[in-house]
C-alpha positions as CSV (number, residue, x, y, z in Angstrom):
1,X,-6.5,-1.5,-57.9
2,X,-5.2,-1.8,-54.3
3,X,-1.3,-0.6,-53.7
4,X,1.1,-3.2,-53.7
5,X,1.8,-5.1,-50.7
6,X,5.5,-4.1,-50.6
7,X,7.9,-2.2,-52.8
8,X,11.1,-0.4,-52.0
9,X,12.3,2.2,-54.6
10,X,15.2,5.2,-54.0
11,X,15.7,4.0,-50.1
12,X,11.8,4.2,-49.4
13,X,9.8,1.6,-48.4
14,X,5.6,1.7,-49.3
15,X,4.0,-0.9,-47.1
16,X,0.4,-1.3,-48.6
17,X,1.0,2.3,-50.3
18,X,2.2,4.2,-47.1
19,X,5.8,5.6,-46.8
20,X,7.1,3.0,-43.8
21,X,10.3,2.8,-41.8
22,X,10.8,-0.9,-41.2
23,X,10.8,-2.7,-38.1
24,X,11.0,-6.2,-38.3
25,X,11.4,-9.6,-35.7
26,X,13.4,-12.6,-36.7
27,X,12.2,-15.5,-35.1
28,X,12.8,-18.9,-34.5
29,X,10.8,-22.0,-32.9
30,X,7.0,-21.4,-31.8
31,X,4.6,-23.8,-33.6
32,X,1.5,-22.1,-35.6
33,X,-2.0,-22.9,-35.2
34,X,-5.1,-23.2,-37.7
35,X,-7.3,-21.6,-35.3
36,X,-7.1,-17.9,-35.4
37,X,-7.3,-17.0,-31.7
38,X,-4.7,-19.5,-31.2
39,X,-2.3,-17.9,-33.8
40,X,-3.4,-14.0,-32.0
41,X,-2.4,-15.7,-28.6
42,X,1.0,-17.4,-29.3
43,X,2.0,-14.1,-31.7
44,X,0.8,-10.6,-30.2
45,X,-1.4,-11.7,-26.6
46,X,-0.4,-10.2,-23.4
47,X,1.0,-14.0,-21.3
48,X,1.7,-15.3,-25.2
49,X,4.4,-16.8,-26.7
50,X,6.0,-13.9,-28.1
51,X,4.3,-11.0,-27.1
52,X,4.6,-8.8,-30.1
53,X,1.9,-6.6,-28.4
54,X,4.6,-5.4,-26.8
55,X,7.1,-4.1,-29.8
56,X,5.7,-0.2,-30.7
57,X,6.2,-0.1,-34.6
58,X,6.5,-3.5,-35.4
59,X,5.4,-3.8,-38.9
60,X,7.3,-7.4,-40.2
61,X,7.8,-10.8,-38.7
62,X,10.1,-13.5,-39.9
63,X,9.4,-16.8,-38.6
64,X,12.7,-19.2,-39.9
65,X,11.0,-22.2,-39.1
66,X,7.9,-21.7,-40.5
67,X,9.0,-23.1,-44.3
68,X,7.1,-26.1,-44.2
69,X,3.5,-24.3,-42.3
70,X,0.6,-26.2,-44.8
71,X,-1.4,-23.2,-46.5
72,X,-4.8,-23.2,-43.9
73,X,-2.0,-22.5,-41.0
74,X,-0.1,-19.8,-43.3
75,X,-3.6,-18.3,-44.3
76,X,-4.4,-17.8,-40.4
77,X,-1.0,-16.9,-39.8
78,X,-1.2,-14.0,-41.9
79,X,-4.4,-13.0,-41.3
80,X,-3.7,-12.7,-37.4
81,X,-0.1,-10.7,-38.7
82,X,-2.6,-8.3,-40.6
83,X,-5.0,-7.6,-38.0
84,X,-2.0,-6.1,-36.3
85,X,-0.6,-3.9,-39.5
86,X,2.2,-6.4,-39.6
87,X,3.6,-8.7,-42.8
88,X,5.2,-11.4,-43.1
89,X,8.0,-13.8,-44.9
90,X,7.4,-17.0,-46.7
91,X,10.8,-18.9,-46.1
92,X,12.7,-20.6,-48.4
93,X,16.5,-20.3,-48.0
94,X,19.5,-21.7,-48.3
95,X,21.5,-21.5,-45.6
96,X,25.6,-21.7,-45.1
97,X,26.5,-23.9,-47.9
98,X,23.1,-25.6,-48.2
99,X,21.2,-25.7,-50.9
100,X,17.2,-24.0,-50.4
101,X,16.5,-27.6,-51.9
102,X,18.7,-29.0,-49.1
103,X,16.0,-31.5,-47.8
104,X,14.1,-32.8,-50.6
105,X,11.2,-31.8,-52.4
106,X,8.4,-30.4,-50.5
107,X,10.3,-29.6,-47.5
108,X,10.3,-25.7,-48.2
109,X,6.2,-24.9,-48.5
110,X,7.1,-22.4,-51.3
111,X,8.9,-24.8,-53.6
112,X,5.3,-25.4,-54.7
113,X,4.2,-22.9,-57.2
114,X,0.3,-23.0,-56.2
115,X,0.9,-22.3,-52.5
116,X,3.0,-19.3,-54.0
117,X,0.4,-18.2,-56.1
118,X,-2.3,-18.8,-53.0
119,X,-0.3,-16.8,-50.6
120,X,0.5,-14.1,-53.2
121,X,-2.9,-12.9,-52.9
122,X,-3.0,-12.1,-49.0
123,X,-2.3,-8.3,-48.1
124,X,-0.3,-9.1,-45.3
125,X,2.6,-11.1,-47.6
126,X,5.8,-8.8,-47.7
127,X,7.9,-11.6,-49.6
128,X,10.3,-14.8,-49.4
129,X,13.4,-15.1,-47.4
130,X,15.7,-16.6,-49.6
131,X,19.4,-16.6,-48.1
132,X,20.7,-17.0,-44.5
133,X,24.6,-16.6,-44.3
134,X,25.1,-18.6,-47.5
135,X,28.1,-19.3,-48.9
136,X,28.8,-17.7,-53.0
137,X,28.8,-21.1,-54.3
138,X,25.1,-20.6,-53.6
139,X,24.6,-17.4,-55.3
140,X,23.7,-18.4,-58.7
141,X,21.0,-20.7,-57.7
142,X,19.7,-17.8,-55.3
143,X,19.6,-15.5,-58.1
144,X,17.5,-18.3,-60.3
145,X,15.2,-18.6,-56.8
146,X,14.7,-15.1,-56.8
147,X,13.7,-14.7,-60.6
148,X,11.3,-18.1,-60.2
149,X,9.4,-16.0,-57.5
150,X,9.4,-12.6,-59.1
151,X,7.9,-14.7,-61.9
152,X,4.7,-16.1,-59.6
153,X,4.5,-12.8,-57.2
154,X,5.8,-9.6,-58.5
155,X,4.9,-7.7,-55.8
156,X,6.7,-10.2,-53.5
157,X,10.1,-9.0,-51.8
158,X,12.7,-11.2,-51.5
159,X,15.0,-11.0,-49.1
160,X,18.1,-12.2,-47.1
161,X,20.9,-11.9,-45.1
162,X,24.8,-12.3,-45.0
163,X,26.8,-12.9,-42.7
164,X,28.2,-9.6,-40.7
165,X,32.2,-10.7,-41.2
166,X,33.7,-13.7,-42.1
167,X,33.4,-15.2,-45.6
168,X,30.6,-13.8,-47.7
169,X,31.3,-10.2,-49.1
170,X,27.4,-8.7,-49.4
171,X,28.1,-7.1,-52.7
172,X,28.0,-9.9,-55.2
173,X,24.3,-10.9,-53.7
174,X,22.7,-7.2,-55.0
175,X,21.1,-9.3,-57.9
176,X,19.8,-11.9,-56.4
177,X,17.8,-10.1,-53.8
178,X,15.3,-7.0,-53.3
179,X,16.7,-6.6,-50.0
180,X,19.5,-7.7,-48.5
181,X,20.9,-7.3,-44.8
182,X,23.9,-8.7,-42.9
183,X,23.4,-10.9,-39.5
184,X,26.1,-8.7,-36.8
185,X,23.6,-10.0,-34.0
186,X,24.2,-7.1,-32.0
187,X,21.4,-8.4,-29.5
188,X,20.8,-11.8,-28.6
189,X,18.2,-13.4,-26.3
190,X,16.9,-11.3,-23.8
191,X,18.6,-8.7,-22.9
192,X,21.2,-9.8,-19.7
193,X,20.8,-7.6,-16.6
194,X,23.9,-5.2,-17.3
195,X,22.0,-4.4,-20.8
196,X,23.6,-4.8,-24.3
């Protein structure tokens, strides 16, 4: 049987079965394509979009507004993420004190179990991004989000992200994710002239 995609285990990450430091892009905006030339150009192409070409190591990309991309588009957007030895996030996330159920059914791709189980079985899925900054009064419903994807895709990582300082303490969150990260946003935008 092949590796699994993604697992982390005593401070180690295995990425397809190889030991892996990882290096990961958030990103916002950028619409996909269903054509996969289109995808490779707006993603990694030299005079792209985004020029990930550019990023040495880059090994997993976030897009946050890619929650509702129909299953062709997330198919070719993974399969142009692989070609490059990169993975990818499903998103699905609450977010401040919003619900991940926020904007109704269907307006999070992954609230539908068969896309889950469809994009479950592409190489290039790390896992679901499940919290952005969210407030605790959203922490039980993140840890039954969690659970509900564990349940369709093992392998699948779920992830998120508190809020550097302010309101939400990281620690209770360690059961409701695989990872989690805090948002300090030491860099912003592009870099100004004097640097960071």
């Amino acid at each position: 049987t092949p590796p699994a995609r993604a697992t982390y285990a005593d401070g180690r990450f295995l990425l397809q079965g190889r030991p892996t430091f990882v290096l990961g892009v958030y990103d916002t905006g950028l619409g996909y394509a269903l054509d996969f030339f289109a995808m490779q150009r707006k993603l990694f192409d030299r005079g792209g979009e985004r020029e990930l070409s550019r990023l040495s190591g880059l090994n997993l990309y976030l897009n946050y507004q890619f929650g509702r991309m129909p299953l062709d588009a997330f198919h070719t957007f993974l399969d142009v993420l692989h070609r490059h030895r990169v993975m990818g996030l499903a998103t699905g996330n609450c977010f401040e004190k919003g619900s991940w159920r926020r904007y109704g059914p269907g307006s999070f791709s992954i609230m539908d179990a068969g896309y889950v189980r469809q994009i479950a079985r592409h190489p290039a899925l790390f896992g679901y991004y499940l919290m952005d900054e969210c407030h605790p009064n959203l922490l039980a419903e993140t840890q039954a989000h969690h659970r509900e994807l564990k349940a369709l895709d093992p392998s699948g990582l779920t992830i998120g992200a508190t809020l550097g300082r302010g309101y939400a303490a990281p620690a209770p969150w360690t059961d409701a994710l695989d990872i989690l990260m805090t948002d300090p946003y030491p860099l912003y935008g592009s870099e100004p002239p004097e640097g960071y």
